[in-house]
ZADO-1210 file (C-alpha; in nm, 4 decimals, padded with zeros to 6 digits):
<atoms>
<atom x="-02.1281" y="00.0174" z="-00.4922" code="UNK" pos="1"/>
<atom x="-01.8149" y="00.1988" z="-00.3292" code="UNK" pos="2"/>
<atom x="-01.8350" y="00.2828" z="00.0442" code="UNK" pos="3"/>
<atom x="-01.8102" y="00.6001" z="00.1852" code="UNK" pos="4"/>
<atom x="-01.4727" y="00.7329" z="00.3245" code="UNK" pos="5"/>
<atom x="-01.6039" y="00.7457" z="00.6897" code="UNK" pos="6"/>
<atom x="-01.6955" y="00.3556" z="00.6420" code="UNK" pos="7"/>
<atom x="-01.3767" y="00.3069" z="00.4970" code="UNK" pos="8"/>
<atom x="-01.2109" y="00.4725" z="00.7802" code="UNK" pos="9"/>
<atom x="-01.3477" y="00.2340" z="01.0202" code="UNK" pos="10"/>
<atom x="-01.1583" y="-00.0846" z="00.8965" code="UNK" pos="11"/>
<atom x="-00.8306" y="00.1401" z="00.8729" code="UNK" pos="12"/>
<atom x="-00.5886" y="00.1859" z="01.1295" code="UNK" pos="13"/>
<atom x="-00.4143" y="00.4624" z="01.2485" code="UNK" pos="14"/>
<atom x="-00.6289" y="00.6955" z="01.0491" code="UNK" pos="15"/>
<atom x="-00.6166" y="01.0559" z="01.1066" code="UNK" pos="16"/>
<atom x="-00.9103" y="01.2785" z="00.9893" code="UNK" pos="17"/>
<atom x="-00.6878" y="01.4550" z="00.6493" code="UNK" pos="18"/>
<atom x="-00.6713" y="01.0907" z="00.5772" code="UNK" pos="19"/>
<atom x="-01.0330" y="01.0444" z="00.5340" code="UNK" pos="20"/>
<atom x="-01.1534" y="01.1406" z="00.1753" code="UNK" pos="21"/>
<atom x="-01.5280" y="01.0875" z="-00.0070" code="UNK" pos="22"/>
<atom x="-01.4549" y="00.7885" z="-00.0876" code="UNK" pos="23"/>
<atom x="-01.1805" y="00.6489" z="00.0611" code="UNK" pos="24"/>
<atom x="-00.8708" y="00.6583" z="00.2763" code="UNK" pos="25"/>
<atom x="-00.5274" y="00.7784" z="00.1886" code="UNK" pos="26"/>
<atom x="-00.2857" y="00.5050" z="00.3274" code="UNK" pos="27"/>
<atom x="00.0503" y="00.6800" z="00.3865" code="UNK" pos="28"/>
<atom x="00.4085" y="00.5311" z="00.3245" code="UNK" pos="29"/>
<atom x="00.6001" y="00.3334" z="00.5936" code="UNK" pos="30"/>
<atom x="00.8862" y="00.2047" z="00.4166" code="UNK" pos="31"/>
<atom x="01.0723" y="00.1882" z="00.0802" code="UNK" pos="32"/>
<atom x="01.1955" y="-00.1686" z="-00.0335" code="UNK" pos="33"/>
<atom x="01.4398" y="-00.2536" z="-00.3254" code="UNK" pos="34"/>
<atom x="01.4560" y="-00.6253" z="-00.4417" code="UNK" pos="35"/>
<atom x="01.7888" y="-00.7807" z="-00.4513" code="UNK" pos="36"/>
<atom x="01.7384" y="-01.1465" z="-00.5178" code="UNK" pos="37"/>
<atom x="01.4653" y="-01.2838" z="-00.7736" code="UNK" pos="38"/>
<atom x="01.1607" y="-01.4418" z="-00.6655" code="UNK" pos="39"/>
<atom x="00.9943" y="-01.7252" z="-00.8293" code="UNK" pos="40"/>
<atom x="00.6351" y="-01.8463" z="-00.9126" code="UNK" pos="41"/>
<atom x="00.5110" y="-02.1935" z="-00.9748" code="UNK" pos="42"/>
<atom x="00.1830" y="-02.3817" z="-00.9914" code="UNK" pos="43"/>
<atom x="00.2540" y="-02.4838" z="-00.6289" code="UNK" pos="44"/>
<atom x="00.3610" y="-02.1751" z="-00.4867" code="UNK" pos="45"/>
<atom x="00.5529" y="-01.9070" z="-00.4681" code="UNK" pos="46"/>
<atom x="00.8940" y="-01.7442" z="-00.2989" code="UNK" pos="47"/>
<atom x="00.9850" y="-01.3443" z="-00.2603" code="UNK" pos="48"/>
<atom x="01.2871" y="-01.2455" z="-00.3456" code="UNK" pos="49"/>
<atom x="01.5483" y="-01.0984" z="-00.0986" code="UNK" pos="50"/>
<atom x="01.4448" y="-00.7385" z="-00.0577" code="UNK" pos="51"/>
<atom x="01.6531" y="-00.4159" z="00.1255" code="UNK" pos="52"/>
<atom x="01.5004" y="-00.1439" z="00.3072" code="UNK" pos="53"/>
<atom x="01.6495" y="00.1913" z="00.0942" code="UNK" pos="54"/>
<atom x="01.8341" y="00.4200" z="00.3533" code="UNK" pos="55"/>
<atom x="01.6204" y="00.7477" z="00.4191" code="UNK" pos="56"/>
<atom x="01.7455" y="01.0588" z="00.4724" code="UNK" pos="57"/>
<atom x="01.7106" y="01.2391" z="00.7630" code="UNK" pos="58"/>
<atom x="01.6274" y="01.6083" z="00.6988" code="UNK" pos="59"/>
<atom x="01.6140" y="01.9103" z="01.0295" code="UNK" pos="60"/>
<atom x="01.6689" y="01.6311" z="01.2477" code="UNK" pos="61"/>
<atom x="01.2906" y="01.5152" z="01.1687" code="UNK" pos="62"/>
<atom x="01.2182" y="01.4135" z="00.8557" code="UNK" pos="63"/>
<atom x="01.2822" y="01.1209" z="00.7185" code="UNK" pos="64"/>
<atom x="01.3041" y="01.1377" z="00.3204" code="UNK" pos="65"/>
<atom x="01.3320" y="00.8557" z="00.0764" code="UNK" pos="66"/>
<atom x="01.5166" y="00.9725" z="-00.2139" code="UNK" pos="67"/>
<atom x="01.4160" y="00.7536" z="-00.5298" code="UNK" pos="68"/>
<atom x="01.5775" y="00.7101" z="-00.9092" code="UNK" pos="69"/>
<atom x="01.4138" y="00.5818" z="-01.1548" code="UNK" pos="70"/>
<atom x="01.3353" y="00.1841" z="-01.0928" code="UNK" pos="71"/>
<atom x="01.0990" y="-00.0289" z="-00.9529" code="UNK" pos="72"/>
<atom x="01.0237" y="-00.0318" z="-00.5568" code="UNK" pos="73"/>
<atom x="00.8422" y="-00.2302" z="-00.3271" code="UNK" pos="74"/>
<atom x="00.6760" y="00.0203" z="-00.0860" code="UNK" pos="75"/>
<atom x="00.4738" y="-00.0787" z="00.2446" code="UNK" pos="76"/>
<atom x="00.2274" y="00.1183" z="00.4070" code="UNK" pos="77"/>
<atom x="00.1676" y="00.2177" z="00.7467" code="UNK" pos="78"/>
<atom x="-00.1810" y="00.1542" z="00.8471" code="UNK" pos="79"/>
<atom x="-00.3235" y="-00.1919" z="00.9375" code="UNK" pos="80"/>
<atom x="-00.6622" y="-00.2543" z="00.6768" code="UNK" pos="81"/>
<atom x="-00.9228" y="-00.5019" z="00.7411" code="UNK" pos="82"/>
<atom x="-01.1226" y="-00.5849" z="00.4443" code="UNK" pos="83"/>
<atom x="-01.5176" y="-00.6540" z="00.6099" code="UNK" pos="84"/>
<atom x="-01.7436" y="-00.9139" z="00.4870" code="UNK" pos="85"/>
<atom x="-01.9077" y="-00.8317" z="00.1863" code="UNK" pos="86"/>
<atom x="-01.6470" y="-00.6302" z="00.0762" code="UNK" pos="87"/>
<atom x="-01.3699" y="-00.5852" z="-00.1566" code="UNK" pos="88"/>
<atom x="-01.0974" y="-00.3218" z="-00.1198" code="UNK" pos="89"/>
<atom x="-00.9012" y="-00.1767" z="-00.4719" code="UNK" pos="90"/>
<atom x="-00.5492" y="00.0273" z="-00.3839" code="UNK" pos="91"/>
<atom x="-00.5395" y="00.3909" z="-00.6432" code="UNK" pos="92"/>
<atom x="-00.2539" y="00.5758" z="-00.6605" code="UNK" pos="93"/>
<atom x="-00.2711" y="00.9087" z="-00.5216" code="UNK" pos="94"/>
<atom x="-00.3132" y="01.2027" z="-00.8354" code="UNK" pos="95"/>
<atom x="00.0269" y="01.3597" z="-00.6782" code="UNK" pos="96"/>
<atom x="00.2414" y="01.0345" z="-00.7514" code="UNK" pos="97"/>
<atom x="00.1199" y="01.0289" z="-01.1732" code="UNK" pos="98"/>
<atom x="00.1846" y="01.4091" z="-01.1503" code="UNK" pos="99"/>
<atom x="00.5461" y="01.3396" z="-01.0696" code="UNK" pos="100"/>
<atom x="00.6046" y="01.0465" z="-01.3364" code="UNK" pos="101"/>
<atom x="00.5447" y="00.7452" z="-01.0711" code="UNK" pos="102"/>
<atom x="00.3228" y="00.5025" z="-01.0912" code="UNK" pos="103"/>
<atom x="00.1769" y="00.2358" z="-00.7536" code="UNK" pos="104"/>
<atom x="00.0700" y="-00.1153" z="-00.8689" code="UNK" pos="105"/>
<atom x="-00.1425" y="-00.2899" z="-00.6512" code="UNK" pos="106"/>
<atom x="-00.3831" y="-00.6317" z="-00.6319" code="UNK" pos="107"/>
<atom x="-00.7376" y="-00.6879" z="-00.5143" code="UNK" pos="108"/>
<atom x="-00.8031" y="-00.7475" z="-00.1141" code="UNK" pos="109"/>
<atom x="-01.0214" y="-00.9659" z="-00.0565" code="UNK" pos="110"/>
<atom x="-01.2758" y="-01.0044" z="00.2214" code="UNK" pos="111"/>
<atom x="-01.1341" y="-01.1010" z="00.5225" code="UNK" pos="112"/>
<atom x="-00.7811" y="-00.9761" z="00.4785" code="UNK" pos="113"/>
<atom x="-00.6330" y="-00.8101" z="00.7719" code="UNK" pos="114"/>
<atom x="-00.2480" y="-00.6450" z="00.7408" code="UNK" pos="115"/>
<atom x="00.0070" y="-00.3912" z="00.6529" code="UNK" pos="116"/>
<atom x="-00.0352" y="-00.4439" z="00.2661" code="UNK" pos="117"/>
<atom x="00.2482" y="-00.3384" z="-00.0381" code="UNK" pos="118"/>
<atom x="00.2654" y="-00.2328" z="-00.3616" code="UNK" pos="119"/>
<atom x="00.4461" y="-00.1988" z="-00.6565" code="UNK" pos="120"/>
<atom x="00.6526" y="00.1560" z="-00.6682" code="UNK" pos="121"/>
<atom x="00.7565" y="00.2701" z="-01.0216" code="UNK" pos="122"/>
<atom x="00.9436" y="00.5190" z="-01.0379" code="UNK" pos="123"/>
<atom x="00.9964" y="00.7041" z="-01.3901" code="UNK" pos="124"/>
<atom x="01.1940" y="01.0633" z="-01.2983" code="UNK" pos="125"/>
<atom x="01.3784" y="01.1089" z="-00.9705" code="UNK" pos="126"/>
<atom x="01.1548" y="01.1708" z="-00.6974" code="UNK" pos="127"/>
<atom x="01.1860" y="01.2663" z="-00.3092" code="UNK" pos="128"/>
<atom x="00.8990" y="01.0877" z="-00.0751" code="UNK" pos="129"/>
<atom x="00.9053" y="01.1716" z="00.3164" code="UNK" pos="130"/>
<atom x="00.8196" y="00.8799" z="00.5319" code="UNK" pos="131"/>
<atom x="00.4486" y="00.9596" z="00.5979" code="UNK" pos="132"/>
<atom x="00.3136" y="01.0722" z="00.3222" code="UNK" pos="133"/>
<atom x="-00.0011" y="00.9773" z="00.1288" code="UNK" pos="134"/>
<atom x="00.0436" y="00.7914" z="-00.1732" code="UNK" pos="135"/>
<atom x="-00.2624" y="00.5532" z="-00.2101" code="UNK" pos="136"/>
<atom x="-00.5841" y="00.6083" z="-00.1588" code="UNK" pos="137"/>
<atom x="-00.7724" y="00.2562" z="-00.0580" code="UNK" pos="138"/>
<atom x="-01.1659" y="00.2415" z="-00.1564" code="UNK" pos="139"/>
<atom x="-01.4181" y="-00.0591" z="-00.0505" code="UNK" pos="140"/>
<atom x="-01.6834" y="-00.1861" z="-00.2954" code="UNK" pos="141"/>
<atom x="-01.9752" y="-00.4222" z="-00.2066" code="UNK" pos="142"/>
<atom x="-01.9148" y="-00.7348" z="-00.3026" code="UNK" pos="143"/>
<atom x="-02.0683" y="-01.1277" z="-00.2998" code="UNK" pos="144"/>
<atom x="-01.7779" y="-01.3315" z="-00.1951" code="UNK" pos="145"/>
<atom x="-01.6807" y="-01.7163" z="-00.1369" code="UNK" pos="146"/>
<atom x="-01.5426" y="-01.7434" z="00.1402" code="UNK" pos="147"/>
<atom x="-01.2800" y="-01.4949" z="00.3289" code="UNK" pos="148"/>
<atom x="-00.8976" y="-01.4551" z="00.2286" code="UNK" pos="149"/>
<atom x="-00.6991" y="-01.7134" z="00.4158" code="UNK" pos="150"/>
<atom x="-00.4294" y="-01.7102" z="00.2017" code="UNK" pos="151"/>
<atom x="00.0062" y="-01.6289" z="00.2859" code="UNK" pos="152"/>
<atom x="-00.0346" y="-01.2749" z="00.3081" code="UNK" pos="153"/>
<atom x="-00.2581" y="-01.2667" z="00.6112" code="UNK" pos="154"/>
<atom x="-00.1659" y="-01.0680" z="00.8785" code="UNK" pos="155"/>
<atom x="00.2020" y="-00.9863" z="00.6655" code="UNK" pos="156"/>
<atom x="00.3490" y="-00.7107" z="00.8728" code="UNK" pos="157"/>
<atom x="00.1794" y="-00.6721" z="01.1647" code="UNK" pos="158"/>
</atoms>
């Protein structure tokens, strides 16, 4: 069963009240990430490639826009999720992202997980995306787990 937005909203932080939906939270983008160096993946591990922040544009003196071409990006978001005990959180992209010919890739949390989680940014048609703005929505089901995540990516970017 998938929590409510308000229960979401507790295990998310900063969260303002237009980020609360029904069923969910809108996490909001923090920075834009291009990958310059490959990565690998074994059976015994793994290593991230070298990645660059992409230069935003400042706009009035306020904004701060990422311009985007088509390619793939790593994008981090701004808020700080903890994934409760028997739970599991799922990352959607927002409707306004397919609408404009992008798509976000994301994993499974786990239980447990606490950080400032990323996805997968692809970007099909040039697109401009201020610093701030919603792009995923994150939703908690109910879940029997083994366990709690203890894995690399705890705590990443806190």
């Amino acid at each position: 069963m998938y929590r409510s937005g308000s229960f979401v909203g507790d295990h998310v932080s900063p969260v303002s009240g237009d980020q609360l939906q029904p069923n969910g939270v809108d996490l909001t983008l923090e920075t834009v990430f291009e990958q310059r160096e490959p990565g690998r993946i074994d059976r015994s591990g793994k290593e991230i490639g070298d990645r660059q922040a992409v230069e935003r544009e400042e706009t009035d003196g306020e904004v701060e826009t990422y311009y985007l071409p088509p390619g793939g990006y790593v994008v981090r978001y701004a808020e700080t999720v903890h994934i409760p005990d028997g739970h599991v959180g799922f990352i959607y992209p927002r409707s306004s992202l397919l609408r404009n010919s992008c798509m976000l890739n994301t994993a499974v949390w786990d239980a447990g997980y606490e950080g400032k989680g990323e996805g997968l940014l692809e970007v099909h048609q040039d697109i401009e995306i201020e610093r701030g703005a919603r792009i995923a929505q994150l939703v908690l089901a109910a879940a029997d787990h083994d366990g709690t995540y203890d894995g690399s990516y705890q705590g990443e970017n806190l």
